[in-house]
C-alpha positions as CSV (number, residue, x, y, z in Angstrom):
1,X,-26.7,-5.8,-36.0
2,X,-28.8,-6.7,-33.0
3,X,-30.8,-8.8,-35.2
4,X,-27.9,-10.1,-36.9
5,X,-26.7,-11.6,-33.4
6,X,-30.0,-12.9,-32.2
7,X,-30.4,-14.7,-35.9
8,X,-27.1,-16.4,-35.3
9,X,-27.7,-17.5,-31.6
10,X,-30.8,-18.8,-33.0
11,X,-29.1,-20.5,-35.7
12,X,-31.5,-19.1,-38.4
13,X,-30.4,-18.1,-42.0
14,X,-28.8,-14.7,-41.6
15,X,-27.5,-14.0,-45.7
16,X,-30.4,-11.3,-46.6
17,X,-29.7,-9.3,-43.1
18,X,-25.7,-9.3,-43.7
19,X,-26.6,-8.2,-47.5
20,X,-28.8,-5.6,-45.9
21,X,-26.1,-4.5,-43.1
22,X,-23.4,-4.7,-46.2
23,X,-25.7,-2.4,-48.4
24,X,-26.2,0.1,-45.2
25,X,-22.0,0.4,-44.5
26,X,-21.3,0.7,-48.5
27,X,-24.2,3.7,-48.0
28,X,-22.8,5.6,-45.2
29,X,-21.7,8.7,-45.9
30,X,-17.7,9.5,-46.6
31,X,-16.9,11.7,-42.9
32,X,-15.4,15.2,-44.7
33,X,-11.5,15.9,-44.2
34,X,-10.7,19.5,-42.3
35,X,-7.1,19.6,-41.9
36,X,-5.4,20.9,-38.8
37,X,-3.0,24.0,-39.7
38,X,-1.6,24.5,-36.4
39,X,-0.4,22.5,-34.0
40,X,1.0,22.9,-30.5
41,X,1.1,20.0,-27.4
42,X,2.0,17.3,-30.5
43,X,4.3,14.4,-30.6
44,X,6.5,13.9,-33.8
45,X,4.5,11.0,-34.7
46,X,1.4,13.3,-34.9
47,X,3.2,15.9,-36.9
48,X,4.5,13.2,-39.4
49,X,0.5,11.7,-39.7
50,X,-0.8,15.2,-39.6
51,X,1.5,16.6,-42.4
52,X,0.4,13.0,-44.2
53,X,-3.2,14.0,-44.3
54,X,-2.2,17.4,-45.5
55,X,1.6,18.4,-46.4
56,X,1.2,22.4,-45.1
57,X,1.4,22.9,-41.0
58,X,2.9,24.7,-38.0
59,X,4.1,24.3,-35.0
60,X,3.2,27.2,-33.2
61,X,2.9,28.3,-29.4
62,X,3.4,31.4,-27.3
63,X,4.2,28.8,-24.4
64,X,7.9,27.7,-25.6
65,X,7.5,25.2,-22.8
66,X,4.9,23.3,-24.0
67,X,7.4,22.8,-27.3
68,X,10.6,22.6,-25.3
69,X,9.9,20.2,-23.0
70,X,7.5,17.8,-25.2
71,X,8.6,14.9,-27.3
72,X,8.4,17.1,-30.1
73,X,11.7,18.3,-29.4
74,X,13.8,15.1,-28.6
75,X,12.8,13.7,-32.5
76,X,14.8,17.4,-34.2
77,X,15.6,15.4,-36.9
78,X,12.0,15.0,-38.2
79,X,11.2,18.9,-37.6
80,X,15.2,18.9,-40.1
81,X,13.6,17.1,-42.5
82,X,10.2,19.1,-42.9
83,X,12.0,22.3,-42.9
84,X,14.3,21.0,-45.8
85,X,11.0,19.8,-47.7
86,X,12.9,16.5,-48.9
87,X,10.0,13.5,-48.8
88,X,9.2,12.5,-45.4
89,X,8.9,8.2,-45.5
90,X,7.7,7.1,-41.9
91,X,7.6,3.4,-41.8
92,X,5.8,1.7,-38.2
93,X,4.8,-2.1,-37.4
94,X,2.3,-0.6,-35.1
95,X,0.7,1.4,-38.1
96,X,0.1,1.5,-41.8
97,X,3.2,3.2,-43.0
98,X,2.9,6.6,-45.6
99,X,4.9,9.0,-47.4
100,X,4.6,12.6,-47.4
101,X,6.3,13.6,-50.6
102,X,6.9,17.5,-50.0
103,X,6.0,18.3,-46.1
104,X,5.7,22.3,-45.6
105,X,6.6,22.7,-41.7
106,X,6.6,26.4,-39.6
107,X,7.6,26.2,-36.2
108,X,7.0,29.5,-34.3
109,X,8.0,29.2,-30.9
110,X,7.9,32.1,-28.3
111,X,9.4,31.9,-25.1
112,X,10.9,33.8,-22.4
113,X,15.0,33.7,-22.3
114,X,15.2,31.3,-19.4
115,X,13.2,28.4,-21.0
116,X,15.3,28.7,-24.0
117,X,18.6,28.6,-21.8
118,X,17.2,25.7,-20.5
119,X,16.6,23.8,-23.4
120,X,20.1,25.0,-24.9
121,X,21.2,23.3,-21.9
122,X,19.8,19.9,-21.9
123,X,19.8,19.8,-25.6
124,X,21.8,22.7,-27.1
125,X,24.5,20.3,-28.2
126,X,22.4,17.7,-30.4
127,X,20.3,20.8,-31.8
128,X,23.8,22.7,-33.1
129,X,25.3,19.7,-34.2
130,X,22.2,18.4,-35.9
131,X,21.5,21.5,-37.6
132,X,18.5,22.7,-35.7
133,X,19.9,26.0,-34.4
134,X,21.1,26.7,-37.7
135,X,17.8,26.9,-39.4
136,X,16.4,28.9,-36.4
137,X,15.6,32.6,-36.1
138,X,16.1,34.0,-33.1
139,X,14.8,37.5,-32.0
140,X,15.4,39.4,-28.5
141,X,13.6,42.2,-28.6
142,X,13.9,45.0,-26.3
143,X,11.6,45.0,-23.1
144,X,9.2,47.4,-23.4
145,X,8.2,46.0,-20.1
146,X,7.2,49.1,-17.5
147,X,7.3,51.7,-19.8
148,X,4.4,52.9,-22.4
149,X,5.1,55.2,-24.8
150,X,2.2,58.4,-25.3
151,X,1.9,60.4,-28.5
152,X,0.0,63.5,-27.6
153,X,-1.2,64.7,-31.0
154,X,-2.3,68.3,-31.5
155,X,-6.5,68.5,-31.5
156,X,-7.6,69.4,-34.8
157,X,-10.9,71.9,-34.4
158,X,-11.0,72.6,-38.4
159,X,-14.1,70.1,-38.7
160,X,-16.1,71.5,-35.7
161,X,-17.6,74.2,-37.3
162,X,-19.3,71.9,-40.2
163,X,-20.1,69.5,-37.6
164,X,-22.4,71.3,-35.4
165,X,-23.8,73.1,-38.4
166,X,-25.3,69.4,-39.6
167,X,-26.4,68.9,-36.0
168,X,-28.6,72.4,-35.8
């Protein structure tokens, strides 16, 4: 390409070099695909583009923060429509605009109770009345927090006798 430039400053005939440079990019090898599975600090545009390249993902983080309190959650209605598999059509000026014909989305958010509160909070009301909550499963387990349970089994000696035997 460097040549290419210093051909045309010099004004000198440049068709064989851009049939060369043409042959070269038609040559290039095609970059291999690896699709991302799981995302976590995404916006929905992302998760819309993502699921385009490849129609199976999840949304998944042990920091329900990072979901809560990203764009991710002010677009429910896009996370609605993956979960209810109907074709996804995004259409952008900025950017070429796709289908995803059957979109598989997970989300798998953990959080501690006070960051959900909060989000019911600021946007409990759109995510019930949209139908968010609804397709939700919540669990609360119970805190095993300060307290580890022992099992003391009995010792079992019935082996000892064959094992030192192999050892002598």
């Amino acid at each position: 390409k460097r040549e290419l430039k210093k051909r045309v400053a010099k004004q000198e005939n440049t068709k064989e070099l851009e049939e060369k440079i043409e042959k070269i990019e038609l040559a290039k090898p095609i970059r291999p695909f690896f699709p991302k599975f799981i995302l976590s600090d995404v916006t929905p545009p992302a998760v819309a583009r993502s699921l385009f390249h490849w129609p199976s993902a999840g949304i998944i983080s042990d920091e329900g923060g990072m979901i809560f309190n990203s764009p991710t959650a002010s677009n429910l209605g896009l996370l609605n429509k993956c979960w209810d598999g109907d074709a996804l059509h995004v259409d952008r000026t900025s950017s070429e605009s796709f289908t995803v014909p059957n979109p598989r989305l997970t989300v798998s958010i953990m959080t501690q109770p006070k960051t959900l509160a909060k989000f019911l909070t600021n946007r409990g009301r759109l995510a019930r009345d949209s139908g968010f909550i609804a397709r939700c499963l919540f669990a609360y387990p119970t805190s095993t927090q300060g307290y580890r349970q022992e099992y003391v089994a009995e010792p079992h000696w019935h082996h000892t006798k064959t094992h030192h035997e192999r050892m002598l």
